[in-house]
C-alpha positions in Angstrom: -0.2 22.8 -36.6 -0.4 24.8 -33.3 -2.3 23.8 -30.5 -4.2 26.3 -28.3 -5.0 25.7 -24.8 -8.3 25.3 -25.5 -7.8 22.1 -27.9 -5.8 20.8 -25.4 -8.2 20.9 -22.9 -11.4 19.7 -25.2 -9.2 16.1 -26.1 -8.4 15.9 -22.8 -12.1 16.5 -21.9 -12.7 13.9 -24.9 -10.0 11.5 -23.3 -11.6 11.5 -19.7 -15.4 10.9 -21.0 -14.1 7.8 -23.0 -12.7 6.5 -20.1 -15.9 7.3 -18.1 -17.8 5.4 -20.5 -15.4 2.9 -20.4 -15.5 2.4 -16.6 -19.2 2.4 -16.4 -19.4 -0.7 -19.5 -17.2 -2.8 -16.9 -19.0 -3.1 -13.8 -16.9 -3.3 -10.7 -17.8 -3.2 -6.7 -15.6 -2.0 -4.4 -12.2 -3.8 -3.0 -13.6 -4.3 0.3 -16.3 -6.0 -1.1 -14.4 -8.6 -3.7 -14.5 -12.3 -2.9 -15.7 -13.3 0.2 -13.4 -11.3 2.7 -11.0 -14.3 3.7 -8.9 -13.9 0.7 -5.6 -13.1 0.9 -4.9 -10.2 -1.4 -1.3 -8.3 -2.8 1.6 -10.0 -1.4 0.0 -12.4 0.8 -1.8 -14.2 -1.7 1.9 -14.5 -3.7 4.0 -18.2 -2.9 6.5 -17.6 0.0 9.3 -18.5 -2.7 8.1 -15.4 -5.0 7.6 -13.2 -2.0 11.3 -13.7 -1.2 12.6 -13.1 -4.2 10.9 -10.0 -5.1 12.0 -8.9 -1.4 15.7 -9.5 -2.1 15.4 -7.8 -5.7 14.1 -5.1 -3.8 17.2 -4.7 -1.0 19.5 -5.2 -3.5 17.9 -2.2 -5.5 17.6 -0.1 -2.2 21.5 -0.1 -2.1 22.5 -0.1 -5.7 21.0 3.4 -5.3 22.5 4.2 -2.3 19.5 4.2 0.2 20.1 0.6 1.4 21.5 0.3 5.1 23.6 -2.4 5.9 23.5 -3.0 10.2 27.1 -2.6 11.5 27.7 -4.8 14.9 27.5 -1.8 17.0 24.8 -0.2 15.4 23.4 -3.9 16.1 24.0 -3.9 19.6 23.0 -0.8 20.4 19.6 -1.2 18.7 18.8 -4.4 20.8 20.1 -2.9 23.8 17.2 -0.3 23.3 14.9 -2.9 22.9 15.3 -5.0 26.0 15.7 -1.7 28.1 12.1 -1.1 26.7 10.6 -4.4 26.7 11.9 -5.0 30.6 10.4 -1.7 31.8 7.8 -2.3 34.1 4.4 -0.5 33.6 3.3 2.9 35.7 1.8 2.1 38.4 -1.6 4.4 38.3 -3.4 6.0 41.2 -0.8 4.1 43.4 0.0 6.9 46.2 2.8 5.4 47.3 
């Protein structure tokens, strides 16, 4: 059986109004909205022991593929030398005509 583009396009028009229905029979609000605001949600609401976990699964994936970075000493050191050159920089002084 052959299917022409428009039967493709009528079940996907049939797919999309079932899950319209669908949607509109479960009544949800918006995320902003859930709970009373000082819920923690996604990660932060997860145990500190699963957090960790899933974080190190996560690093250890980055470099099995080859996108991981592991810090050498130098590039260590030069990195925090950058940082204390910027964090030790005094402000601008404005409108100061000196």
């Amino acid at each position: 059986m052959e299917s022409t583009p428009t039967t493709s396009r009528q079940a996907v028009a049939a797919r999309g109004a079932e899950a319209t229905a669908t949607k509109a029979a479960t009544k949800t609000r918006p995320a902003a909205r859930v709970g009373d605001g000082n819920r923690r949600r996604g990660f932060a609401s997860m145990d500190p022991e699963l957090q960790r976990r899933l974080a190190v699964e996560g690093g250890k994936a980055s470099h099995i593929s080859g996108r991981g970075h592991k810090w050498t000493a130098e590039e260590a050191r030069e990195a925090g030398r950058k940082g204390g050159l910027i964090s030790r920089r005094k402000p601008a002084a404005k409108n100061n005509p000196q």
